[in-house]
C-alpha positions as MATLAB code, in Angstrom:
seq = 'XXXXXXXXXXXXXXXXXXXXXXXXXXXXXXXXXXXXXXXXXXXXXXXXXXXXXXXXXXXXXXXXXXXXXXXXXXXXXXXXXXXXXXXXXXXXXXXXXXXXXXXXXXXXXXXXXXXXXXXXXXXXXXXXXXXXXXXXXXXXXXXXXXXXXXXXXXXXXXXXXXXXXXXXXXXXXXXXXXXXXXXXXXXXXXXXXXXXXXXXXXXXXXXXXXXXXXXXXXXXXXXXXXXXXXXXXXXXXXXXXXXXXXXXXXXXXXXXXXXXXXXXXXXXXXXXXXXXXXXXXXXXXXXXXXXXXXXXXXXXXXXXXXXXXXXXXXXXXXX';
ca = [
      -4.634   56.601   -7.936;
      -8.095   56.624   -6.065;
     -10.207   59.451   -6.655;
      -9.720   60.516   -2.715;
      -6.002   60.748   -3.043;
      -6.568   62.836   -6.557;
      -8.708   65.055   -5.146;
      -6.313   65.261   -1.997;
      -3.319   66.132   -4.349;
      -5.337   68.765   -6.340;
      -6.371   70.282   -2.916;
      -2.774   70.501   -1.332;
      -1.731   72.700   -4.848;
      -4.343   74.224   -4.846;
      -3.719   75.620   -0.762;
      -0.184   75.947   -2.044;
      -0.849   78.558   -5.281;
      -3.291   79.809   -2.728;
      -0.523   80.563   -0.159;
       1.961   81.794   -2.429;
      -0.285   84.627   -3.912;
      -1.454   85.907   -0.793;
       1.983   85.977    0.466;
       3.411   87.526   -2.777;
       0.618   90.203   -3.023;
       1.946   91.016    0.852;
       5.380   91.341   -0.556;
       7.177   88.997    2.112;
       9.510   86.900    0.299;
      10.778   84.693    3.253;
       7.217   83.646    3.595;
       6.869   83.030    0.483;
       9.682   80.617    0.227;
       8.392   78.713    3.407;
       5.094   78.336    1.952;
       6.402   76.824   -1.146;
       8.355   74.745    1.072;
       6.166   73.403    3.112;
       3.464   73.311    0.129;
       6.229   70.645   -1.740;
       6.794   68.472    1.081;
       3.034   68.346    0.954;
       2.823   67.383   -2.584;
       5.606   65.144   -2.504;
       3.722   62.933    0.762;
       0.645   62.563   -1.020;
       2.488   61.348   -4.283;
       4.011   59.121   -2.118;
       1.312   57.800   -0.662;
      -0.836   57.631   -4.025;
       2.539   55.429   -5.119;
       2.227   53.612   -2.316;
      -1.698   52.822   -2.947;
      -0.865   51.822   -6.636;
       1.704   49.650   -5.970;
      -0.680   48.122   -3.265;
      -3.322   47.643   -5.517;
      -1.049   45.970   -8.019;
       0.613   43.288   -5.771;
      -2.776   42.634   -4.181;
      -4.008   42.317   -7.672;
      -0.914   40.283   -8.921;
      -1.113   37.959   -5.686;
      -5.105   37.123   -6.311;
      -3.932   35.942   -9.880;
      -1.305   34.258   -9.079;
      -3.905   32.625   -6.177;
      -6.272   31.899   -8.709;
      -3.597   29.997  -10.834;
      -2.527   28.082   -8.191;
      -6.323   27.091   -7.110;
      -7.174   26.624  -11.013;
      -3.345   24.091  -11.371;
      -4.715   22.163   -8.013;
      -7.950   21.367   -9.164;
      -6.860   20.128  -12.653;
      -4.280   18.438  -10.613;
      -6.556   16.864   -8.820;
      -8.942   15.990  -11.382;
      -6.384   14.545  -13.118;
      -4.922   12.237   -9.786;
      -8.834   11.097   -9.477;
      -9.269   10.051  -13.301;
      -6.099    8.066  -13.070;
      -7.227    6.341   -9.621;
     -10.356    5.627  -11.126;
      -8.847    3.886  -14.470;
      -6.515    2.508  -12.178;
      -9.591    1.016   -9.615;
     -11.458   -0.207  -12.653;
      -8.436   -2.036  -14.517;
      -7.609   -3.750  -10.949;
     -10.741   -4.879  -10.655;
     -11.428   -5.875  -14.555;
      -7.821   -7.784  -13.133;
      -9.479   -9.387  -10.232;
     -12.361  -10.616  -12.173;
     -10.534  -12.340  -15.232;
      -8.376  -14.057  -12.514;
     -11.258  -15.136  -10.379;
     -12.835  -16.204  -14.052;
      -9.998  -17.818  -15.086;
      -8.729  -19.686  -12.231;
     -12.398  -20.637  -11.278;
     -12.743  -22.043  -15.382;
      -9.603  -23.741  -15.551;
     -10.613  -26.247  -12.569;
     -12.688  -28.392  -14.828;
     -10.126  -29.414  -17.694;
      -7.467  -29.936  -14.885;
     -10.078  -32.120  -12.449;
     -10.103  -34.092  -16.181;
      -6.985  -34.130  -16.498;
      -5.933  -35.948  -13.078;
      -8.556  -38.669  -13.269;
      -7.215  -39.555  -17.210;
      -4.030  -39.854  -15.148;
      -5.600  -41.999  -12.584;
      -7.556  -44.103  -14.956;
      -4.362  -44.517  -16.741;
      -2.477  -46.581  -13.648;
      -5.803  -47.916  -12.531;
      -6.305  -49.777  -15.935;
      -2.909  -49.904  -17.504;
      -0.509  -49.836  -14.718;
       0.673  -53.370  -15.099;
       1.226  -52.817  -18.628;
       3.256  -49.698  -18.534;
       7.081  -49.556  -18.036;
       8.874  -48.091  -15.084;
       9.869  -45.181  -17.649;
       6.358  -44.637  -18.308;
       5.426  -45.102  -14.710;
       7.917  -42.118  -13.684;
       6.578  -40.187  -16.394;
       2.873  -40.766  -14.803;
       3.954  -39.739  -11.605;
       5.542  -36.666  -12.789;
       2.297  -35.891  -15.170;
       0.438  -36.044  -11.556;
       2.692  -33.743   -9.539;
       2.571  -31.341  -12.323;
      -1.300  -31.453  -12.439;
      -1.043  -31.499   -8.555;
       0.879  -27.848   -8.505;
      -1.455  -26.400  -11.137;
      -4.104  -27.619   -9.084;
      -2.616  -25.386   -6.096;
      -1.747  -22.618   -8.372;
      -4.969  -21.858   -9.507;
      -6.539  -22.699   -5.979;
      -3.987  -19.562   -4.716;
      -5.227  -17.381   -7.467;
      -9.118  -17.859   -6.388;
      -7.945  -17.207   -2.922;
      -5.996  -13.907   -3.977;
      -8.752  -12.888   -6.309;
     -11.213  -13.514   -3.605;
      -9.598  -11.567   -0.412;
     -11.279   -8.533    0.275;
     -14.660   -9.309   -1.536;
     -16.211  -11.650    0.512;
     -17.776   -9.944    3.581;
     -16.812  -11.429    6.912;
     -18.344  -10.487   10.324;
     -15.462   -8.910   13.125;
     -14.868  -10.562   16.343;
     -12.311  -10.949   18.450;
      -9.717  -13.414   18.011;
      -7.103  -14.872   20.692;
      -4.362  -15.030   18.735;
      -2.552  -17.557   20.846;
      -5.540  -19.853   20.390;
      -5.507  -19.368   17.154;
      -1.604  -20.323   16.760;
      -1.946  -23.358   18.789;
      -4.662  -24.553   16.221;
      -3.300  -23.751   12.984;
       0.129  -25.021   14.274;
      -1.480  -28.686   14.977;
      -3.150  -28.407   11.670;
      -0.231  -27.584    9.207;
       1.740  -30.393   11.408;
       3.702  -28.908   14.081;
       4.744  -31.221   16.775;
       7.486  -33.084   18.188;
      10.336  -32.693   14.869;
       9.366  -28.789   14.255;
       7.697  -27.108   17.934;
       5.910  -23.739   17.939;
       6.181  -21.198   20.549;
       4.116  -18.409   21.196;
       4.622  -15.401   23.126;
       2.393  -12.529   23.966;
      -1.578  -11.936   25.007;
      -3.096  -10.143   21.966;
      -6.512   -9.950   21.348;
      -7.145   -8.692   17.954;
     -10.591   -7.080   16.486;
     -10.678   -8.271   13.186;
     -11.546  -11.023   10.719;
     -11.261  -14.457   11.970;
     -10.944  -16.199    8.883;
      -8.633  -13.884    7.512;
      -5.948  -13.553   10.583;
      -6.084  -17.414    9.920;
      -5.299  -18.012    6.371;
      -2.572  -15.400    6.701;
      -0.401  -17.298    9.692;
      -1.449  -20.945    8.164;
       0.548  -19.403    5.178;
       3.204  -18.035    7.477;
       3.220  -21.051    9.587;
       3.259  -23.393    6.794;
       6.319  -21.782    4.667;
       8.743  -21.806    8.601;
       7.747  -25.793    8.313;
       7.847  -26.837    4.529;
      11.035  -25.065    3.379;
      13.164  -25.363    6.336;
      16.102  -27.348    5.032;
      17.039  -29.861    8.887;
      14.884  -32.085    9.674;
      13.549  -30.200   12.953;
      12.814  -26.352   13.772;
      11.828  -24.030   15.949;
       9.109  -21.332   15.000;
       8.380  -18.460   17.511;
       5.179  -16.273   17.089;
       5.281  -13.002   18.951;
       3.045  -10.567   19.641;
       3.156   -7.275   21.538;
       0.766   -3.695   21.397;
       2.739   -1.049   19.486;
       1.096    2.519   19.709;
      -2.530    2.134   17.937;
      -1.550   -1.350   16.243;
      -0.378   -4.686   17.013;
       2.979   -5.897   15.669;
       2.941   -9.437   15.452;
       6.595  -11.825   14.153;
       6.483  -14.819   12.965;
       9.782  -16.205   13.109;
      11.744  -19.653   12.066;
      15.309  -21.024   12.520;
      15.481  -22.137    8.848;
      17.979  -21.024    5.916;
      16.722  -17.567    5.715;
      16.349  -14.990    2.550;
      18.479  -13.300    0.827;
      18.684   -9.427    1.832;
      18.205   -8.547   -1.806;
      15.231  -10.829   -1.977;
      13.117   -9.346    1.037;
      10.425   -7.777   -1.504;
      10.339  -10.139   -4.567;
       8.956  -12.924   -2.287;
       5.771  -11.266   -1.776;
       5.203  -11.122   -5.175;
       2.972  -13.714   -7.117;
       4.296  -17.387   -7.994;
       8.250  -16.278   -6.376;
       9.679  -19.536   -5.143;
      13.344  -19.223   -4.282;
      15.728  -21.663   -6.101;
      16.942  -23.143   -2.847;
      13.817  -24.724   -1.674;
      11.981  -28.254   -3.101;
       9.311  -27.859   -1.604;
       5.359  -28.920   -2.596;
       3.455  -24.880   -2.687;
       2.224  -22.271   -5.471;
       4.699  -19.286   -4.680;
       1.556  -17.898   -3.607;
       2.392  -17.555   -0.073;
       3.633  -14.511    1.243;
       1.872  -12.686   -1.679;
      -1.394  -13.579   -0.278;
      -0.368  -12.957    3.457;
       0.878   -9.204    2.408;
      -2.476   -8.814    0.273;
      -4.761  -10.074    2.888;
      -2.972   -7.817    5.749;
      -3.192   -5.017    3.585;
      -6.581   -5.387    2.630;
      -7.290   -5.506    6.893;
      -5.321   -2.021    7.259;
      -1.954   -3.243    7.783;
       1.471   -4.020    6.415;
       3.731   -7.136    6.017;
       7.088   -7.204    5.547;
      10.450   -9.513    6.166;
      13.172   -8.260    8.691;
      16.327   -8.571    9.388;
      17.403  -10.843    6.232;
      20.704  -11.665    5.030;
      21.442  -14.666    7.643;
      19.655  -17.591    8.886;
      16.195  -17.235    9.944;
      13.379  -15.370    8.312;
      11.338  -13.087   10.745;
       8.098  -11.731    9.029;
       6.793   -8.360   10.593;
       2.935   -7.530   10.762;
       1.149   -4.606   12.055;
      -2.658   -4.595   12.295;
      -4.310   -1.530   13.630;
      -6.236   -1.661   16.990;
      -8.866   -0.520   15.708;
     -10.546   -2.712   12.873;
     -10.877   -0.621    9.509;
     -11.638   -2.973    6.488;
      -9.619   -1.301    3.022;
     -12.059   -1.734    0.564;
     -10.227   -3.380   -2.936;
     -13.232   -3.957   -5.085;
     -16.931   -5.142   -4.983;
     -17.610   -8.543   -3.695;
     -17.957  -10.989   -6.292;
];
């Protein structure tokens, strides 16, 4: 209780033993009752008005605590969230760096490697067997994937770190030349559809549809094909699809092929299972997202949206 409302309460029976002598000295006992009447209701308003001002008090007080708890809880929270982002920044990059090491490292001994192998036929070839001959060959091809595995690792390790001026980019143009350079033609054609202009990396718009590109032509299982590129505005981003007429991926499989060195069983095919891994890690890096749709038949159709508006996602410091 405030010190008004006690000194309120000691006034009103005060007024009230106050009324009631005056009134009993005067010997009118109706009065008297009315006065002690009215002099309760009195007292019994201002207790319950001092009740009301300590129980206000208390849930104001209770509610600042409990605001305080929930301010003190949000800021360990969020110390917490921005430890674990930046242990989680520092062991992706430590990541990026021993791959980029690694890969880069491992070039030498495997150069070595493939000219032992070619110094091998060069001098010996006529004195080897046909066993030993197809045992050369596949001693080559196996250097020759490595060769592209680790050359896909650099490139993954790579995207993002390496800064790159924006421009604008015709994407059509740019189809049309990647297209003649990963060997589309008269067996496997190339359509493109659409009139986007895109504000972004050059280099990096290209190496992701010469990966997209490349995968519709090398692991299509007929001997001819039809890839369609398509490209339309979509809000405050551009949704470009990328889409072949070859066997397709499995529904279940839609997210494991963008992971590092997948390779479905089905396909033969010369490549690292590097791929689509670098083409969602390089669209990501650029703002955007990759992803297949509508899998489970024939056909793969790969989805990407790039923002309008160019806003690099920083990954790590350039190397």
């Amino acid at each position: 209780m405030t010190w008004q409302a006690r000194w309120s309460w000691w006034g009103a029976l005060g007024l009230g033993v106050l009324l009631a002598a005056l009134t009993w000295a005067d010997g009118d006992r109706p009065a008297l009752l009315a006065a002690l009447s009215l002099h309760v209701l009195l007292v019994a308003g201002l207790a319950a008005q001092a009740a009301a001002a300590r129980e206000h008090a208390r849930t104001s007080a209770a509610r600042e605590a409990a605001e305080q708890a929930r301010a003190a809880t949000v800021a360990e929270l969020e110390e917490r969230i921005a430890e674990r982002n930046a242990a989680l920044d520092q062991r992706t990059s430590d990541l990026s760096h021993f791959v980029y090491a690694a890969s880069h490292d491992l070039n030498s001994p495997l150069r070595s490697i493939a000219n032992l192998v070619g110094w091998l036929e060069e001098d010996h070839g006529d004195e080897l067997s046909a066993e030993a001959m197809k045992l050369v060959a596949e001693l080559r091809a196996r250097v020759g994937r490595m060769d592209r595995l680790l050359a896909a690792l650099l490139g993954h390790s790579r995207i993002g770190r390496v800064e790159i001026p924006v421009e604008p980019v015709d994407l059509g143009e740019l189809v049309r030349q990647v297209g003649t350079e990963v060997g589309y033609g008269e067996a496997f054609t190339l359509d493109y559809a659409g009139d986007a202009v895109l504000q972004t990396q050059r280099p990096a718009l290209e190496m992701v549809m010469t990966n997209l590109l490349q995968n519709a032509r090398v692991h299509h299982d007929h001997p001819s094909g039809v890839t369609r590129v398509e490209a339309a505005a979509d809000g405050d981003s551009w949704r470009i699809r990328v889409a072949d007429d070859g066997p397709g991926i499995p529904a279940e499989s839609t997210e494991s092929v963008f992971q590092m060195f997948t390779r479905l069983g089905r396909s033969a095919a010369p490549g690292s299972g590097m791929g689509l891994a670098l083409v969602r890690r390089q669209v990501e890096v650029l703002g955007g997202s990759a992803e297949v749709v509508g899998a489970g038949g024939r056909g793969t159709t790969v989805e990407i949206r790039l923002p309008k508006t160019f806003s690099l996602c920083p990954v790590a410091p350039p190397l």
